[in-house]
N, C-alpha and C positions, 0 to 999 in steps of 0.2 A: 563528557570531558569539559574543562572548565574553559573558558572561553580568553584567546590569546588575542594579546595585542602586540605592536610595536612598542619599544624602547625609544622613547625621543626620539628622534632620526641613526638611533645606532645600529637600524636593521635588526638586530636582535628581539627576537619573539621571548614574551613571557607572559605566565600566566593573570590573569584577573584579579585570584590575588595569591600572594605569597608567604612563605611561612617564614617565621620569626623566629629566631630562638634565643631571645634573651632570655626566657624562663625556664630555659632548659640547663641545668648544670646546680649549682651551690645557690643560685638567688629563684630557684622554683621547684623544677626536680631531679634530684640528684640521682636519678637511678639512672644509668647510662644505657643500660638495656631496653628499659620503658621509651627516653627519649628515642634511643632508634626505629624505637615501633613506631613511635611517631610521625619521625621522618619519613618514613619508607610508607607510611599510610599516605599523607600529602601528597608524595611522587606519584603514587598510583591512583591516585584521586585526580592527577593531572595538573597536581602544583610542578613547577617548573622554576621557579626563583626560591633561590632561600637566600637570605639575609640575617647577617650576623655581625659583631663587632669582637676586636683581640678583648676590650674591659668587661664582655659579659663573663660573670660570675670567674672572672681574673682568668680569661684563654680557656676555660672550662668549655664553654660552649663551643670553641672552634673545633677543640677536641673532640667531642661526641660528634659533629658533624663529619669526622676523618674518618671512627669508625662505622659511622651508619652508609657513608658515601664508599665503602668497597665496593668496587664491580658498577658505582652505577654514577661516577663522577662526570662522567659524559651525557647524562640526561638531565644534570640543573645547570642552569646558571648560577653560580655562587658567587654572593654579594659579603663584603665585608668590610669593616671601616676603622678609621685607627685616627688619633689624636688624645685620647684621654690617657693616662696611664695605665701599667695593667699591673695590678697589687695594693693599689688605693685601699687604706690612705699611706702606705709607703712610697709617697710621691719623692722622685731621686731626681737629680738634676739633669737634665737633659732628656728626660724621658714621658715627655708629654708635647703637646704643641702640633703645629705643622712646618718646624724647619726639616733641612736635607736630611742633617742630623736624625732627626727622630724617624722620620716619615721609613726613609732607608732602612734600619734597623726593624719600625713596626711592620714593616712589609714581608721582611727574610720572618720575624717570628712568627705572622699569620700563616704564612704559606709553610714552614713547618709541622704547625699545629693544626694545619689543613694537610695537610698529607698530600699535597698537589704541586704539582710547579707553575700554574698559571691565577691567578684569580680574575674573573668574569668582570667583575664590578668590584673596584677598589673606591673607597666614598671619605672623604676628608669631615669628619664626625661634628666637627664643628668648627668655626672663626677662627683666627688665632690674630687677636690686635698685635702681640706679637713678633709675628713674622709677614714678611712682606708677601702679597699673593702669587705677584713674580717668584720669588722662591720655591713656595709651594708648586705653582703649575711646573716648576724648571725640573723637580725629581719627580714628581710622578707622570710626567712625559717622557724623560728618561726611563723610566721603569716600564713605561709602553713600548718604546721604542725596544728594551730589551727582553719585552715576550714575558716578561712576569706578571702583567696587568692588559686586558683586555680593551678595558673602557675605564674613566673616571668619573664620578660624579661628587658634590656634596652634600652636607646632612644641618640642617639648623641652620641656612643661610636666609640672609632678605632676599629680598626683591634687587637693594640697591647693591648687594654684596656679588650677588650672580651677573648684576651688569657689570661693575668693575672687572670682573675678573673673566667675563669673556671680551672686555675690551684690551686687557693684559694682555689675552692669549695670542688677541690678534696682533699684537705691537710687537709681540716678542718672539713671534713663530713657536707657540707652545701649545699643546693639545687642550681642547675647549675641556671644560666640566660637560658632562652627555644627560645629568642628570641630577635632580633636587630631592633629599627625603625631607620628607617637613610633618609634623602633627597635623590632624584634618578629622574631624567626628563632627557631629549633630551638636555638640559644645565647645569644640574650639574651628572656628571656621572665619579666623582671622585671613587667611593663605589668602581665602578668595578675593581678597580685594586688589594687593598689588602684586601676590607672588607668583600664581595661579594665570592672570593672563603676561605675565613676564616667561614663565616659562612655557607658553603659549606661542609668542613672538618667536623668542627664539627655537623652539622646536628641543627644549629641554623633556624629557621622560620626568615622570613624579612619580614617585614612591611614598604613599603615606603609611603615616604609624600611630599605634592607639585608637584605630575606628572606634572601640569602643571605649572611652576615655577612662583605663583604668579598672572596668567595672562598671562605670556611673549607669554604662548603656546596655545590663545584661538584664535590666529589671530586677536585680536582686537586690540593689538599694531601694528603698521606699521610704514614705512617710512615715516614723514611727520605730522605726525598725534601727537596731544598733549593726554600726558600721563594723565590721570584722576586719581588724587595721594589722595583721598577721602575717608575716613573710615580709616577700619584697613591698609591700604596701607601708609598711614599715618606715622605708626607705623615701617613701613622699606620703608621708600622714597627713603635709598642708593640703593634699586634694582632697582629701574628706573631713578637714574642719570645718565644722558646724557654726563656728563661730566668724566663718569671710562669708559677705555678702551672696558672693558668687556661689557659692555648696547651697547655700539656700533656695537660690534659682533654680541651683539644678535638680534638688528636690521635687519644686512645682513643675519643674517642665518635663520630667522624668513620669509621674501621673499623669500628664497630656498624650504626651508621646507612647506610654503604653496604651492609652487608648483610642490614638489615632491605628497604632500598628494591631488593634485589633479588631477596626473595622476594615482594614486592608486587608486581613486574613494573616496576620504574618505577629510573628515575633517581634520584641522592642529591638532583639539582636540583630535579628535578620533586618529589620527596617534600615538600622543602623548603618551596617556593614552596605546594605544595598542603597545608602545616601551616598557612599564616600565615592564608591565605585562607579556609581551613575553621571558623575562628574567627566565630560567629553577631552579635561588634560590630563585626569589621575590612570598614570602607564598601571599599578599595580596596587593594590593595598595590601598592607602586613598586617598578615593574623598573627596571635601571641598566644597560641594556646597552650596549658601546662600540661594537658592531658589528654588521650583518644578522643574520649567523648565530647568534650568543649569542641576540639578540630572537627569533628563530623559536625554537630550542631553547626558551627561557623559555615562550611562548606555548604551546606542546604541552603542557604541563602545565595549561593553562585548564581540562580535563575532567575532570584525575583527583579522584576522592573518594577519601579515604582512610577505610578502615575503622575501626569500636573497638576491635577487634583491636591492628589497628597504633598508631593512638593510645595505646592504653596500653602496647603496649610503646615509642614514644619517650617517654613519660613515666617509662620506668622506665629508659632510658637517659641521660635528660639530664631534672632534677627541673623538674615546674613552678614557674612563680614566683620562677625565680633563673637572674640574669646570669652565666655561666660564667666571665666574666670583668670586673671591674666597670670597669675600664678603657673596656671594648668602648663604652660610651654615657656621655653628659655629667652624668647623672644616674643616682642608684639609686630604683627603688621599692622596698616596702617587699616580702622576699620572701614574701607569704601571699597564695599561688596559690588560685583558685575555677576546679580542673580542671573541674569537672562543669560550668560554665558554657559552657569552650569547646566544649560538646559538644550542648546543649541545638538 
């Protein structure tokens, strides 16, 4: 079975790592019966966390999650997140952000479209300059308070945004965030510098996403070779222009790294997945598999430890503390990496 940790200080046990399903519905696969196999392979694999959002593939995804979760809604933790609109680009007034306004409404529609009356992890998807974070914390504490949400966390914050707003909670007697999803791969490993020991301090849960950034890290990109830019890839084609400095990087480090990971013994995949995870604050990492086989492949890597050895030599291949490419995430931290943390 795959190996469980704590949730930041929220008592809640979850798996190592957790399944995704953004790519499950209209933006990967749309076959609702294939994705429940999936789901139900994961659960019994000994995934325990699933994480999803109401804008993937426009509520599509929360839906396949209602019907694969018959009969077994009580064995995940289900994670879910709201702030973006859902039917983009039919963006309509009021129906984005994090005011009461919205938050309120995305919460009664997740939990519809979830076929449940509570959700485990409710995750505020992104910023909102916006709205004030008093606001925010004030309705999804309310929403704690009346048994619809579990725990809170957010998704795409800084460093300085997690301190503001557990300073708020304190001023204003409102329920803390319990927890951060932020990007983290072998190419974007901005976090480690100031988000990663912040939510360290405060005893925040991490959830990362994209261990394998997109592809970059399945070794199916290489030198030479034409980029298959098809589906949701589509959708961020600037991660595979050829023409930013940074894709270029990722080419040569991409040949390193297969050949470091095959004197390890192990896959570029597995390497990969087993950087992110090796990490002493990351609670969880989210796989994104669009099919059976990619999720077992991914799950084979649950046992690997990677050596010091090896760690420091991908640290000497790809620097810590810096986005290869800063495109690659919505945000930069700031790059002044605490290697020896991830190591501890």
């Amino acid at each position: 079975m795959i190996e469980q940790r704590i949730l930041g200080r929220t008592g809640i046990s979850v798996s190592k790592f957790a399944l995704g399903t953004m790519h499950l519905g209209t933006w990967g696969n749309p076959d609702h019966e294939d994705a429940a196999r999936l789901i139900n392979r994961a659960i019994d694999a000994g995934i325990n966390l699933i994480d999803t959002a109401d804008m993937y593939s426009n509520g599509e995804s929360e839906e396949i999650l209602a019907k694969a979760l018959r009969g077994r809604r009580d064995d995940v933790v289900l994670a879910t997140k709201g702030h973006f609109p859902v039917g983009y680009p039919e963006v309509r007034t009021n129906r984005h952000g994090n005011s009461r306004l919205w938050i309120t409404k995305a919460v009664e529609d997740s939990l519809r479209r979830l076929g449940t009356d509570y959700i485990d992890l409710y995750q505020i998807h992104r910023p909102d300059p916006n709205t004030d974070i008093d606001e925010t914390l004030s309705v999804l504490s309310d929403l704690v308070r009346a048994g619809k949400i579990m725990a809170i966390g957010s998704s795409g914050f800084s460093a300085e945004q997690l301190v503001e707003a557990r300073w708020v909670a304190q001023q204003r007697h409102h329920i803390y965030f319990s927890t951060e999803q932020s990007p983290y791969s072998l190419f974007v490993r901005g976090i480690e510098g100031h988000l990663l020991p912040t939510a360290q301090r405060y005893g925040l849960g991490v959830l990362t996403w994209s261990p394998l950034n997109s592809g970059w890290l399945t070794g199916r990109i290489r030198q030479g070779q034409t980029i298959d830019n098809q589906g949701f890839r589509r959708m961020i084609s600037h991660k595979f222009d050829l023409s930013l400095p940074g894709n270029q990087r990722k080419l040569d480090a991409v040949e390193s790294l297969i050949a470091l990971a095959d004197q390890a013994g192990s896959s570029l995949t597995h390497l990969a997945l087993a950087f992110v995870a090796n990490h002493p604050v990351v609670s969880s990492v989210i796989l994104g598999p669009r099919t059976i086989e990619q999720l077992d492949d991914q799950l084979a890597a649950a046992d690997l430890q990677l050596s010091a050895d090896v760690l420091d030599e991908i640290d000497r291949i790809v620097t810590p503390g810096i986005d290869l490419n800063p495109i690659d995430t919505d945000y930069q931290q700031p790059a002044l990496a605490d290697a020896a943390l991830r190591r501890r």
